[in-house]
TORBAKOL-256906 format. One record per residue (C-alpha): residue number from 1; x, y, z; residue in three letters. Coordinates in steps of 0.02 Angstrom, whole numbers. Example, Ala and Ser with C-alpha at 12.3 -4.5 7.8 and 13.67 -1.06 7.14 Angstrom:
<lumtis>
<lumti><nr>1</nr><px>615</px><py>-225</py><pz>390</pz><rest>Ala</rest></lumti>
<lumti><nr>2</nr><px>684</px><py>-53</py><pz>357</pz><rest>Ser</rest></lumti>
</lumtis>
This chain:
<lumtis>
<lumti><nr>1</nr><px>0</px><py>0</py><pz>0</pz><rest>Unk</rest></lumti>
<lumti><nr>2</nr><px>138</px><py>108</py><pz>47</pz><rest>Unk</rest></lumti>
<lumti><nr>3</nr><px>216</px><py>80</py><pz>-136</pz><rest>Unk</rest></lumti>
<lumti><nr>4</nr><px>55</px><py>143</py><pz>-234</pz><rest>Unk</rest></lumti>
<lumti><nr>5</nr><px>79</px><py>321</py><pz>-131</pz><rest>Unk</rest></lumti>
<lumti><nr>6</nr><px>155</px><py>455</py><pz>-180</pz><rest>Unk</rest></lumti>
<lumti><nr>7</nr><px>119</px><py>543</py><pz>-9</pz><rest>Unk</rest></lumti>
<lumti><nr>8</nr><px>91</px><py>495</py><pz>175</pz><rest>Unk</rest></lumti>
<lumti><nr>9</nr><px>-21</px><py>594</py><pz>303</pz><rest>Unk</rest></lumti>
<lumti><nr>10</nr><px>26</px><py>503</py><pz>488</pz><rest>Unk</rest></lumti>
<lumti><nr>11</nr><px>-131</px><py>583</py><pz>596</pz><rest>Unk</rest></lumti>
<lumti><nr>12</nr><px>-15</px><py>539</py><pz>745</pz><rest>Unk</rest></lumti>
<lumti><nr>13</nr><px>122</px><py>598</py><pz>851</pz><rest>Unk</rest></lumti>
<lumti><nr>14</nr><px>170</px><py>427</py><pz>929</pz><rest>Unk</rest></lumti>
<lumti><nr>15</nr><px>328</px><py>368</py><pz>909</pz><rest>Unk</rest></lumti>
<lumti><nr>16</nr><px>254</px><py>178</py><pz>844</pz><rest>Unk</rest></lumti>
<lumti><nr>17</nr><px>258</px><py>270</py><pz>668</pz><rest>Unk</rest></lumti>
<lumti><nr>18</nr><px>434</px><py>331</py><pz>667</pz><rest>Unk</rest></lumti>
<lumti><nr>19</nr><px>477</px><py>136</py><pz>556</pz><rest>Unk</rest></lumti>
<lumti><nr>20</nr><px>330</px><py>182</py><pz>434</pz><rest>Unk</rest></lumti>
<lumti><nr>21</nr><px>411</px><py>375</py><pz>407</pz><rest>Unk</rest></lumti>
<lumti><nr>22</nr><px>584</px><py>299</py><pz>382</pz><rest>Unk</rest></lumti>
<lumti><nr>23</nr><px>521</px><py>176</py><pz>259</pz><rest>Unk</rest></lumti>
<lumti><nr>24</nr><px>422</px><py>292</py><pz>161</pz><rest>Unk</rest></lumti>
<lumti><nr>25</nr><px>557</px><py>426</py><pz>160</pz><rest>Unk</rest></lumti>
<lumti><nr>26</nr><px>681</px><py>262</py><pz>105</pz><rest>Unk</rest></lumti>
<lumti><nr>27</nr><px>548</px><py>235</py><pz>-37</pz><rest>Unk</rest></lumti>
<lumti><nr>28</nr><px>545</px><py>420</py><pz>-110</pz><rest>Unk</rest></lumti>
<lumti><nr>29</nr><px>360</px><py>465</py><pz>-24</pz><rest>Unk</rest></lumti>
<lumti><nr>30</nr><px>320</px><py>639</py><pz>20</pz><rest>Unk</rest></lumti>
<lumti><nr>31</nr><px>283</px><py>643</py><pz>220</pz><rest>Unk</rest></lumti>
<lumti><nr>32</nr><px>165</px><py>748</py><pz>304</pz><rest>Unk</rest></lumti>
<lumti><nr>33</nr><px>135</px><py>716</py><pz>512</pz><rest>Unk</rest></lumti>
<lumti><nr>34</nr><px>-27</px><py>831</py><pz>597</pz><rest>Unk</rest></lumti>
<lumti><nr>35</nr><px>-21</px><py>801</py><pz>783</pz><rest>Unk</rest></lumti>
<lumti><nr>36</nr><px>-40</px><py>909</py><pz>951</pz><rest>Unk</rest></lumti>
<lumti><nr>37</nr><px>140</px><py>1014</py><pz>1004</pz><rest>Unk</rest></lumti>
<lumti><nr>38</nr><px>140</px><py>910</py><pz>1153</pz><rest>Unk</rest></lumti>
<lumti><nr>39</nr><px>98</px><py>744</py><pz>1077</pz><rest>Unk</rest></lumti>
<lumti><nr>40</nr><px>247</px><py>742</py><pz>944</pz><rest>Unk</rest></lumti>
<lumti><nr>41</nr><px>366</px><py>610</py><pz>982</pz><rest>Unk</rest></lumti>
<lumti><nr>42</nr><px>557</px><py>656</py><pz>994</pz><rest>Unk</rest></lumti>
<lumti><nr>43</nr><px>578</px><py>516</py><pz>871</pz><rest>Unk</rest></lumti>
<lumti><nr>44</nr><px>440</px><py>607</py><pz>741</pz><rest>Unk</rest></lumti>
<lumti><nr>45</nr><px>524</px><py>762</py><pz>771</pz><rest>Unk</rest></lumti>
<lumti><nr>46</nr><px>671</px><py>721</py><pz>685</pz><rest>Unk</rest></lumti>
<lumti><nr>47</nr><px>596</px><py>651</py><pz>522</pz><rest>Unk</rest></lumti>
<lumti><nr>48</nr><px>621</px><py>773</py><pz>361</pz><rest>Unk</rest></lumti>
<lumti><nr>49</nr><px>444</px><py>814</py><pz>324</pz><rest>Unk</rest></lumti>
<lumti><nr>50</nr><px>305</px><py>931</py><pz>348</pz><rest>Unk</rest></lumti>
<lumti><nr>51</nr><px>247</px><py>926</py><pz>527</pz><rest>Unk</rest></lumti>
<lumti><nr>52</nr><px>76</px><py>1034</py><pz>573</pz><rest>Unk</rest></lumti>
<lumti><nr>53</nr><px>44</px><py>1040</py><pz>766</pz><rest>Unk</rest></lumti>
<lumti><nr>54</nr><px>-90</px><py>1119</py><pz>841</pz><rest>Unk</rest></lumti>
<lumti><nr>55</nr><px>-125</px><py>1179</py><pz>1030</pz><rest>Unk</rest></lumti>
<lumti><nr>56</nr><px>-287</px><py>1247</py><pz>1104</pz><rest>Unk</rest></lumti>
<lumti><nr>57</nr><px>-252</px><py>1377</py><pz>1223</pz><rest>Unk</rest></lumti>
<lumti><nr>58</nr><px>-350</px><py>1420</py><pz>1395</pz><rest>Unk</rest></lumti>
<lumti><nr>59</nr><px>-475</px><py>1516</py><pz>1308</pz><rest>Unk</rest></lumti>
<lumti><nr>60</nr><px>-529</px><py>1375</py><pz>1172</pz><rest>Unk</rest></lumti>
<lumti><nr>61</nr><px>-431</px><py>1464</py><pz>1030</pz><rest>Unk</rest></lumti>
<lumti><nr>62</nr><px>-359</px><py>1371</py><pz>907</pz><rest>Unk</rest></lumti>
<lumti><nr>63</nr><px>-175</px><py>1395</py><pz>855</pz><rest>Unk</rest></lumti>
<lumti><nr>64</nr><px>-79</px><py>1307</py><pz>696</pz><rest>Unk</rest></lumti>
<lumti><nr>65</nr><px>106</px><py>1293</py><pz>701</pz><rest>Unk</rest></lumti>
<lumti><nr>66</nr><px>199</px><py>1234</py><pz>545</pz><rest>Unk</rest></lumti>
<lumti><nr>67</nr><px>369</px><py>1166</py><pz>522</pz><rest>Unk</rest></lumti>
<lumti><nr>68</nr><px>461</px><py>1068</py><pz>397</pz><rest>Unk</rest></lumti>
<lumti><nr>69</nr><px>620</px><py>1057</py><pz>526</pz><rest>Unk</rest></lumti>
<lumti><nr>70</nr><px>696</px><py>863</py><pz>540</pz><rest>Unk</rest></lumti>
<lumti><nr>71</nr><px>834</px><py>763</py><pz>501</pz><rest>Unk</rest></lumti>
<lumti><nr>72</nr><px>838</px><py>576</py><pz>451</pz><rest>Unk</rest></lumti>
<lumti><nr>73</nr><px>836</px><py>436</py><pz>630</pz><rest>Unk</rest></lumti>
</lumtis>
């Protein structure tokens, strides 16, 4: 399945996906992870892709942070 992609969206900040990224990246696939500030892994952190966090702050405002910072684990 992860051959037919060209793309990968992990909906997840665990650290349980950090074998998937490194395969896809190994393969050629575009990588994009969405998951909380708080709830990205070390691990995910460090993966060369486009990472979207978001955070709710104490007044139920939403706020989008965007980075495509990461290196290769």
């Amino acid at each position: 399945l992860i051959e037919n992609s060209a793309h990968i969206v992990i909906a997840s900040g665990d650290h349980y996906f950090l074998n998937l990224c490194n395969k896809a990246l190994r393969l050629g696939k575009s990588i994009e992870i969405i998951s909380t500030q708080h709830g990205l892994s070390n691990q995910l952190k460090k993966i060369p892709c486009q990472k979207t966090t978001f955070e709710i702050n104490h007044a139920k405002n939403v706020f989008k942070w965007t980075s495509k910072i990461g290196e290769l684990v």
